[in-house]
C-alpha positions, -999 to +999 in steps of 0.1 A: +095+130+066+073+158+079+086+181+107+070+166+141+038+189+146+008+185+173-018+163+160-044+189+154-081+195+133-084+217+104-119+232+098-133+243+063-167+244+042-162+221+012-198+227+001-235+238+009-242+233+044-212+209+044-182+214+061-141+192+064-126+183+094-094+170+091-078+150+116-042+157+108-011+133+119+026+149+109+043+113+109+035+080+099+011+065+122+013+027+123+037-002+106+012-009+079+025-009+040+007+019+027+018+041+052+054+033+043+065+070+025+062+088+064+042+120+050+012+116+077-018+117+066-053+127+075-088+113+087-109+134+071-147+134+090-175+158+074-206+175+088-236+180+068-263+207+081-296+199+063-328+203+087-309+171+104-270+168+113-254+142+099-215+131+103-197+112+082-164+088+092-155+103+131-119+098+133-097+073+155-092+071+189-062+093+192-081+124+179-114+120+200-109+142+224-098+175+199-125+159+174-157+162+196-146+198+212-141+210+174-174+199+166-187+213+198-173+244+184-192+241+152-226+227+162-240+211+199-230+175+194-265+162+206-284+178+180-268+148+157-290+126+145-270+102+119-231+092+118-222+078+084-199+048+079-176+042+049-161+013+066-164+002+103-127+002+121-129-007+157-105+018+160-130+044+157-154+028+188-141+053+213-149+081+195-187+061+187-192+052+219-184+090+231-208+103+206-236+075+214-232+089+247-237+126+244-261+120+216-279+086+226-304+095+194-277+090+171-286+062+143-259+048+123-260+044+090-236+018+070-233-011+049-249-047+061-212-059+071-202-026+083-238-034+106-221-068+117-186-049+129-202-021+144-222-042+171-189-060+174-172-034+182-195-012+204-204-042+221-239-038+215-259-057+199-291-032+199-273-005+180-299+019+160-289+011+122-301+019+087-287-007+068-273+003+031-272-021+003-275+005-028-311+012-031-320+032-004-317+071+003-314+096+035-333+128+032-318+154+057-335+183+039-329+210+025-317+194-007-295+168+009-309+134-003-283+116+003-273+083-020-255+051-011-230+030-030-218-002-016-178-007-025-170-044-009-130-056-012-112-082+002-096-054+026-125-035+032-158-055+028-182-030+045-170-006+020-197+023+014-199+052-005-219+083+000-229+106-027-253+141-022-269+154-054-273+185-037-237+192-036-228+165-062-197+157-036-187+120-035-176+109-002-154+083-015-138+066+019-109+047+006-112+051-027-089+080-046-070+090-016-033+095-001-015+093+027-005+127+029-010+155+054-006+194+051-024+227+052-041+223+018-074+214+018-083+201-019-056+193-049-046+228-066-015+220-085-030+187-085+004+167-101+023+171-070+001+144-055+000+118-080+034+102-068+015+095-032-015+084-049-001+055-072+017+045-041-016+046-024-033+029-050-006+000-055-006-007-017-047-005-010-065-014-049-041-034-063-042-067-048-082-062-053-082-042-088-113-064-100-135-051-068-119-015-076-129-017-113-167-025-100-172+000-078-161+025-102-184+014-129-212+019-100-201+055-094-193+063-128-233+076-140-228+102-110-226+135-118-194+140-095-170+176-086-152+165-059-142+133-041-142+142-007-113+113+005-107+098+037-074+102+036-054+138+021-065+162+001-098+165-018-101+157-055-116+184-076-090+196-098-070+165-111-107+147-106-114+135-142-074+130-145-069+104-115-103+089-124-090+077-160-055+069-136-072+046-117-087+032-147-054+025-163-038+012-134-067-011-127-062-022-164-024-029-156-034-051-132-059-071-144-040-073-177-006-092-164+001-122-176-002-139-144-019-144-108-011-150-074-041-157-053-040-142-020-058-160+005-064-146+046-081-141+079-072-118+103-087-114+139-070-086+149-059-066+111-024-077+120-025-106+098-040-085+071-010-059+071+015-093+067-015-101+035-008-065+020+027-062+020+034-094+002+008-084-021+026-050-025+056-071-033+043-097-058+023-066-078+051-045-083+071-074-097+042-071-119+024-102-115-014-097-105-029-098-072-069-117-065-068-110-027-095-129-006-104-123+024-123-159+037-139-146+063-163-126+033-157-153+007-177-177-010-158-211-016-171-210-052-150-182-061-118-195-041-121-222-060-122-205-092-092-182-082-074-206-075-077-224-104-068-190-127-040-187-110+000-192-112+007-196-076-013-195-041+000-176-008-023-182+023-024-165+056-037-171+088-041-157+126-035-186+151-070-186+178-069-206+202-041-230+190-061-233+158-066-217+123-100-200+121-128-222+106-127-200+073-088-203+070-094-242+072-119-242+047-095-225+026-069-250+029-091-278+023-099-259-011-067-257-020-054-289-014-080-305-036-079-276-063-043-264-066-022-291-085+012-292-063+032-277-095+020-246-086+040-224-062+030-221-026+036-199+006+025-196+038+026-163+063+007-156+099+006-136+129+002-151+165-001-136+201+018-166+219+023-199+196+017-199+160+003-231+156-019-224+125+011-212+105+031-244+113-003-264+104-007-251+070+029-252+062+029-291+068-002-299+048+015-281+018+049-296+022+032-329+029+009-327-003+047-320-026+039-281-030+075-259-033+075-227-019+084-191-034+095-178-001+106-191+037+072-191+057+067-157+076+060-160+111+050-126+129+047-121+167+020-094+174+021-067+153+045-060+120+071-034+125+090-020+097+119-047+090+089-073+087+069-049+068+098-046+042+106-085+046+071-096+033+076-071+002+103-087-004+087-121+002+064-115-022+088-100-050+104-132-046+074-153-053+066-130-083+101-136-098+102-177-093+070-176-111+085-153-139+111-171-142+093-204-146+075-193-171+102-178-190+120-216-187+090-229-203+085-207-232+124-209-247+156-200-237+169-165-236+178-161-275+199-146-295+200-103-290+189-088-321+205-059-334+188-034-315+194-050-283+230-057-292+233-018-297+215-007-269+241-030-252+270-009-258+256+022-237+281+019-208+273+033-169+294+032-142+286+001-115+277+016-083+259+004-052+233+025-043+219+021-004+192+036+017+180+037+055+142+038+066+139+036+100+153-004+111+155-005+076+187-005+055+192-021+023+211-020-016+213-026-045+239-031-072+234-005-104+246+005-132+220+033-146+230+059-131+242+091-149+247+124-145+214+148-149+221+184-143+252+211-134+232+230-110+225+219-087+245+188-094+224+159-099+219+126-113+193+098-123+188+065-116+168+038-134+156+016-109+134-015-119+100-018-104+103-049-086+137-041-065+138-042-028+145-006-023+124+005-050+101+020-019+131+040-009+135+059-040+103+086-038+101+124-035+120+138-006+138+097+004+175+100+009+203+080-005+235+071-012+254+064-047+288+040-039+307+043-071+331+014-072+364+009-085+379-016-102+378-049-091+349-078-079+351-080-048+319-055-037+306-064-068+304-099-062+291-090-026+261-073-043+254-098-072+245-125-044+208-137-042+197-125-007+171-137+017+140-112+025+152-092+051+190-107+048+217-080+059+230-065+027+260-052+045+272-083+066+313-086+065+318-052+043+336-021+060+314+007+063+304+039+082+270+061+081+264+089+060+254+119+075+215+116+056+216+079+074+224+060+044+252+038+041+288+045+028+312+015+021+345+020+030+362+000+000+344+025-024+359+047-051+339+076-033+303+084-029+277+109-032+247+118-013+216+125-030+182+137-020+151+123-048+134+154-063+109+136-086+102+107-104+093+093-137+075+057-142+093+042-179+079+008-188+093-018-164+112+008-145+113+040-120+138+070-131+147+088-104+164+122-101+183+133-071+202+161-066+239+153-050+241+175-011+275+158-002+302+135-014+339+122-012+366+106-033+378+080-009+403+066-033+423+088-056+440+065-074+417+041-080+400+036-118+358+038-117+338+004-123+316+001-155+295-023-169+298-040-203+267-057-216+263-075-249+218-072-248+203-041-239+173-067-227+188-075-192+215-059-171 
């Protein structure tokens, strides 16, 4: 994590007439999966100075007091004529309403949804709005025509993109960004960031890749050198590069061999965040995601999802002691579409009783569906043990319906050669563990090996669909166990656990001074620090160098693992 700074605003021309100001936040800023690595990030806002002043995406709440008297600094605030909306967040209406009032001439200019949500959440129906749906243009002068791209998702349905063939910058919103924050402005060196954005991309565009794959066909005719983000640093080097990335992992997506439909409401976004960290953990088991949001969502193509797909997970906020009208529209969908052989789950947040998750859940049990994970019931807002409870959730659906499948096809066969060979490379069985915040979890492994002298250190194959896979990215801490002889940790560790079970209950341990967990009956232990990281087919390798360790017992003989298939563990 990044070392606890003052939330602060970098200034910088990007462009003609246009200028960055980046609303910076050292540490992660709220319990929502895609904010789950702890580097910050940034809300970047721009200013564009043609014959009129026009602002694009004013940051939150928490930054609009620095915001406006950095602006003030830059231009007089009433002399704003037009604040741009990529998406509408009602945690930006402070900082609206603050501007309205300085500026009262101010016109907004968003997407017809985003139109909707903004007099929601100023309050105000009468709002001054120039409503976007692709055709139309804003002329600010001096060159700056500005061009408008709608980008609807599931997650983000007022999604809108700005483009300015003056300065041939993209202002992209969500899309191609990275929770990230620092001093450098655009992507130099650009590599460094592509660990944060696949993360960024796999928590926000997966669970939607279809919606992600048509807005990119929209922007890809524009002549484009920099995507000026929401979030982190600005793409102009790695531009083309992350582009074709995006492509690819769109193409990962929509390519799997199965589906999960993903079905929500959310009054408040709390309900979403529960939506997009089971999605996170069904897609990284790598089993698609078609994420709907029914609040935006003809039942036509419900329907249709529902029948493409392998399994169904629906969501819903609890208003009033009911489920929202679109949530039971949902249901009522499912429950004459869905035949009952196809795996289920239910998930929702509430402020006092829950009822619509408790509804929902007996409709499905009553109708004879099964169900790929206990139903998830959140009081108020997710914190991180819930957070890492619905990944888990949903890697846990993802592997019942793998594992289905596989049942179906044949039974596992005979290794061939090549696997049998494969079989005979031998690693030493180890429990590796790791602390997040409230979070502390393991896993049992056997990839590990030695990687380097000096500094020592070591790599670790860690499959894409394990619970602490999230623990195991640049600058994460965490703890080898090697074992000794024996089965009795082993056996510990080979258990099937609940999401969000304790991995450690009834074993002896003690902390380790970077916070991850040592067990006591270990044949020592090493603690390692991740450098970098390598995606390899169905798995992560991960190279740590080793800061600290201990033989705890001296006479004991290391664990390994003998395999007769180098196709499963």
């Amino acid at each position: 994590m990044l070392e606890t700074k003052p939330r602060d605003i970098q200034i910088l021309p990007i462009g003609t007439d246009t200028t960055i100001l980046r609303s910076r936040s050292w540490t992660r800023l709220r319990f929502e999966i895609e904010y789950a690595l702890a580097k910050g990030t940034t809300a970047n806002s721009f200013l564009i100075q043609g014959d009129e002043i026009a602002l694009i995406d004013p940051p939150g709440e928490t930054f609009t007091e620095i915001y406006l008297a950095a602006l003030q600094q830059r231009i007089d605030i009433k002399s704003v004529e037009y604040v741009i909306l990529g998406h509408v967040n009602s945690n930006r209406a402070v900082t609206l309403k603050t501007l309205l009032e300085i500026a009262p001439q101010i016109t907004f200019v968003c997407s017809n949804p985003g139109a909707m949500n903004l007099k929601t959440a100023l309050e105000n129906q009468d709002l001054p709005i120039l409503v976007m749906r692709g055709e139309e243009t804003l002329d600010l002068g001096k060159g700056h025509h500005l061009q408008f791209i709608p980008t609807p998702s599931p997650r983000y349905p007022d999604g809108l993109c700005t483009y300015d063939p003056q300065t041939e910058i993209l202002f992209s919103d969500k899309l191609f960004g990275a929770h990230t924050c620092g001093d450098q402005v655009f992507d130099e060196g650009w590599e460094i960031f592509n660990e944060d954005r696949r993360y960024y991309f796999d928590c926000l565009m997966a669970p939607h890749a279809r919606h992600v794959e048509r807005a990119l066909d929209k922007l890809s005719d524009l002549p484009v050198r920099l995507y000026a983000t929401g979030h982190g640093s600005l793409v102009r080097y790695g531009l083309i590069e992350l582009t074709h990335s995006y492509r690819e992992w769109i193409q990962q997506q929509t390519n799997a061999d199965m589906t999960v439909t993903l079905i929500y409401a959310s009054a408040y976004g709390n309900t979403a965040t529960l939506a997009q960290a089971i999605a996170r953990g069904i897609t990284k088991a790598g089993v698609s995601v078609e994420s709907i949001n029914c609040e935006f969502t003809d039942p036509k193509d419900i329907k249709t999802a529902v029948e493409k797909s392998a399994g169904f997970v629906i969501g819903s906020p609890t208003l009033g002691g009911h489920a929202p009208t679109p949530v039971q529209t949902a249901l009522g969908i499912l429950l004459s579409t869905a035949t009952n052989n196809k795996l289920a789950g239910v998930f929702g947040s509430f402020g006092w009783s829950g009822e619509a998750v408790d509804l929902i859940e007996n409709k499905l049990k009553d109708a004879g569906y099964r169900f790929g994970f206990d139903t998830i019931r959140v009081k108020f807002k997710a914190n991180e043990v819930t957070l890492q409870t619905c990944e888990e959730a949903g890697t846990d659906f993802a592997q019942a319906l793998k594992r289905a499948a596989k049942k179906a096809v044949v039974a596992r066969q005979p290794a061939t050669n090549v696997e049998q060979a494969v079989g005979r490379i031998v690693g030493s069985l180890c429990v590796v563990t790791a602390t997040q915040g409230e979070v502390k979890t393991a896993m049992l492994a056997s990839w590990v090996a030695q990687a380097s002298f000096s500094p020592p250190g070591l790599t670790i194959a860690v499959a894409k669909d394990r619970a602490m896979e999230n623990m195991t990215h640049t600058g994460n801490k965490f703890v080898v166990n090697i074992l000794t002889e024996g089965r009795e940790i082993r056996k510990h560790f080979m258990k099937v656990y609940t999401p969000g079970q304790d991995r450690f209950a009834g074993l002896a341990t003690e902390e380790a001074s970077n916070g991850g967990v040592i067990l006591s009956g270990a044949l020592s232990y090493l603690e390692c620090s991740v450098q970098s990281r390598m995606e390899v087919g169905d798995h992560w390798l991960v190279y740590a160098t080793v800061n600290d360790g201990k033989v705890l017992n001296q006479d004991g003989v290391t664990a390994v693992h003998h395999r007769k298939s180098g196709s499963y563990y």
